[in-house]
C-alpha positions in Angstrom: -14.7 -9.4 -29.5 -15.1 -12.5 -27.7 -18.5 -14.2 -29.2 -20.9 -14.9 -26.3 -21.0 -19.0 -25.6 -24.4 -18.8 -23.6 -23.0 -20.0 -20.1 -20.0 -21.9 -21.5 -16.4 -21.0 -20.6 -13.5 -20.2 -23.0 -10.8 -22.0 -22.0 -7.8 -20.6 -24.5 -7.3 -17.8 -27.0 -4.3 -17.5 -29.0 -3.3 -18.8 -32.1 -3.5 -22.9 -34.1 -0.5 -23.2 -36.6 -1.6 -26.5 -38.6 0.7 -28.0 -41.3 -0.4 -30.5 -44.1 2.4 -32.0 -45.9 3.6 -35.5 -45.7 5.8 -36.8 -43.6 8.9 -36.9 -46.1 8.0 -33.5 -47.3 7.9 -31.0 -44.4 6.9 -27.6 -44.7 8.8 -25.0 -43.2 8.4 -21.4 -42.5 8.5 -18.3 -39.9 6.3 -16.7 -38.0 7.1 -13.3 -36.8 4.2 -11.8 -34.0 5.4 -7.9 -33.3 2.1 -7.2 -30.4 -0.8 -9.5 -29.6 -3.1 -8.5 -26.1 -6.6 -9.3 -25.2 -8.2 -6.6 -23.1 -11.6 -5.1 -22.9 -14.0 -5.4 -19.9 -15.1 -9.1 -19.2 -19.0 -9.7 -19.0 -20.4 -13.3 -18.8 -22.4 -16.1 -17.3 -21.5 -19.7 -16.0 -24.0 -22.0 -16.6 -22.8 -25.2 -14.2 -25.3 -27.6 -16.5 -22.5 -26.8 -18.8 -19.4 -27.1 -16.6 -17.7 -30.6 -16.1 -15.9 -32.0 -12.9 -12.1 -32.1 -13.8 -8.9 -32.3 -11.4 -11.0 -32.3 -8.4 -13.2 -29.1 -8.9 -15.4 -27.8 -11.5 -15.0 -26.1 -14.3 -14.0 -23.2 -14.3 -13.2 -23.0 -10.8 -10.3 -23.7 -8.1 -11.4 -25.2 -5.1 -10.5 -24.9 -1.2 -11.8 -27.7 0.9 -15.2 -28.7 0.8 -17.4 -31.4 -0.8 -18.4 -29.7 -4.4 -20.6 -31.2 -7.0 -23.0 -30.6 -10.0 -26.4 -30.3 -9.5 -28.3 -29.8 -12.2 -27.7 -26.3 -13.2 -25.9 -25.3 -10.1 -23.4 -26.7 -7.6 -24.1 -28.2 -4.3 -22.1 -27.6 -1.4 -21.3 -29.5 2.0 -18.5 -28.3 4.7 -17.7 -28.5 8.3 -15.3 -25.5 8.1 -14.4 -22.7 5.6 -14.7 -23.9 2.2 -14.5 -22.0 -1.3 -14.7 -22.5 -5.1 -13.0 -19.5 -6.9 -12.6 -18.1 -10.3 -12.5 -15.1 -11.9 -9.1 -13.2 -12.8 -7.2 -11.9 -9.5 -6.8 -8.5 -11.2 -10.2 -7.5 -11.8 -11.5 -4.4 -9.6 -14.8 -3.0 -9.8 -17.4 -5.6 -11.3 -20.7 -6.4 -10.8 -21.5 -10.3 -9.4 -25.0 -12.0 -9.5 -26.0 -15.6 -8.2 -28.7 -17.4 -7.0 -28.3 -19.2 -3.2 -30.6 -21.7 -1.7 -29.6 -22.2 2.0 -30.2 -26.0 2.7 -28.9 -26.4 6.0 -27.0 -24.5 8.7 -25.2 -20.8 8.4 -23.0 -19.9 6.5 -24.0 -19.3 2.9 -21.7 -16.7 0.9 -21.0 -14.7 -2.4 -17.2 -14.0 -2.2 -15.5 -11.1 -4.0 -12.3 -9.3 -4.3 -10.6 -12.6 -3.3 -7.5 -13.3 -3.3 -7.2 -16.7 -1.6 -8.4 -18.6 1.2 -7.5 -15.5 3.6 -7.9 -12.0 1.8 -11.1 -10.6 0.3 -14.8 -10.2 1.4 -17.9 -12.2 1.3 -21.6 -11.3 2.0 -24.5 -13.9 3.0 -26.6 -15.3 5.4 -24.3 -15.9 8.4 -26.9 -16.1 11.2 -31.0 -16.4 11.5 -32.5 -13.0 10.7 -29.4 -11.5 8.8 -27.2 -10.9 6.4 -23.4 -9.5 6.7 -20.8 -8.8 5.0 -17.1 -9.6 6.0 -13.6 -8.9 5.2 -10.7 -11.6 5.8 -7.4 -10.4 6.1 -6.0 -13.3 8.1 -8.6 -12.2 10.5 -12.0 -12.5 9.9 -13.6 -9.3 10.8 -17.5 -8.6 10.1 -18.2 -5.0 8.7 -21.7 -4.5 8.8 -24.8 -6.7 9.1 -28.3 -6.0 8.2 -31.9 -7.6 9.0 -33.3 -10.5 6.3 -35.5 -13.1 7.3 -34.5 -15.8 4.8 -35.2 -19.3 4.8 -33.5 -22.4 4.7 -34.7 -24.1 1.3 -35.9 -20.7 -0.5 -33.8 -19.5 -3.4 -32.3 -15.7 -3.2 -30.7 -13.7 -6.0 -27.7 -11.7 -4.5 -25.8 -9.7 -6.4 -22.8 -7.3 -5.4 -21.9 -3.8 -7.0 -17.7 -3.6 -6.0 -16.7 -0.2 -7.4 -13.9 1.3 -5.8 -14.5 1.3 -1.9 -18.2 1.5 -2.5 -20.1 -1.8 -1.9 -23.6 -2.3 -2.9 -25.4 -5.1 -2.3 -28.6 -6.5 -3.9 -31.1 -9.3 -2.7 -33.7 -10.2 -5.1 -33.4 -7.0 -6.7 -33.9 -4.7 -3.7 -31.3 -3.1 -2.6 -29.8 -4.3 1.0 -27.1 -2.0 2.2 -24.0 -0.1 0.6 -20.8 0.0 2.7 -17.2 1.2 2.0 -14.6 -0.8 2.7 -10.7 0.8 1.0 -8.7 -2.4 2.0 -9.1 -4.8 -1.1 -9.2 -3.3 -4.2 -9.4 -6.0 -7.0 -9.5 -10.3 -6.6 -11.5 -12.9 -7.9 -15.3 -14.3 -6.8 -16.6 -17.3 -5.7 -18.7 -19.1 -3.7 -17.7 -19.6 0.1 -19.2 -22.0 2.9 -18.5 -21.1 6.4 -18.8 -23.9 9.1 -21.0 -26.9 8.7 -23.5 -26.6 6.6 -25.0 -27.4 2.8 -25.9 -24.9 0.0 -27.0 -25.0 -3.4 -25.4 -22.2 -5.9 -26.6 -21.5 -9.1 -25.3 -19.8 -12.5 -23.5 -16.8 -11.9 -22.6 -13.6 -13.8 -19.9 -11.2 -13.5 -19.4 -7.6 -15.3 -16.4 -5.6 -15.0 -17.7 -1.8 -14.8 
């Protein structure tokens, strides 16, 4: 089992071979590995006052346009079109995803899931006053449902998704929102997406594969 790091990341597992002779007396051998996997259902946290800014983007995230940055123990966000920050292993199909949003300014303000890249997947938030939606890309944007909520720029939501087979299940603050199905995507990554111009602040996020 993979020890729990408390918010941190594990970048690498495999093996260290480490030698200690001299230099003028080298020591040789072999090492034969038959089978070596790592499996197992992922469950953990990202804590971003852990996370560093490296090649552009955070750790451990990819990035797709956008102005992304540490704050604190989240990230803040600024974008004038569709922006993301992804992670997450492409293959992974049902899970259950948690973070806290605070809209700042503008729509726009979205958990992605079942990603896989700027033009497949889904994403649920705040796209309008009054509302929340979710919406499926498939090189088309295409909004499946939307349901009342009267948030507010500068408050801070909890909004979780429940992605188990077609069945989607989303949460906000605890209370359940809406359940849709939706067979198109079946597995992908998550993320945080910005749609339009606008700010948001993200914070640490968790992710279980069910």
């Amino acid at each position: 089992t993979v020890p729990a790091v408390d918010g941190d990341v594990v970048a690498e597992v495999g093996f260290i071979l480490e030698g200690f002779s001299r230099s003028y007396a080298r020591c040789l051998g072999n090492l034969y590995l038959g089978t070596w996997r790592v499996g197992g259902a992922a469950r953990y946290s990202i804590d971003f006052s852990k996370q560093t800014a490296a090649f552009g983007s955070i750790t451990p995230f990819t990035k797709d346009c956008g102005a992304w940055e540490i704050q604190g123990n989240g990230v803040h966000a600024i974008s004038h079109s569709r922006s993301m920050l992804l992670s997450g292993n492409p293959t992974s199909e049902n899970y259950r995803l948690c973070a806290s949003m605070r809209p700042l300014y503008g729509n726009g303000h979205f958990l992605g899931f079942r990603l896989q890249g700027r033009e497949k997947g889904y994403w649920v938030g705040f796209d309008q006053e009054g509302s929340c939606s979710l919406y499926r890309g498939n090189f088309e944007t295409e909004r499946i449902a939307t349901y009342p909520f009267a948030w507010k720029s500068g408050e801070l939501y909890q909004v979780c998704v429940f992605a188990q087979g077609p069945s989607i299940k989303i949460s906000i603050d605890g209370i359940t929102l809406f359940t849709e199905k939706d067979p198109v995507f079946t597995a992908g990554m998550f993320g945080f997406l910005r749609q339009g111009i606008g700010r948001t602040w993200f914070g640490d996020l968790s992710v279980e594969e069910l």
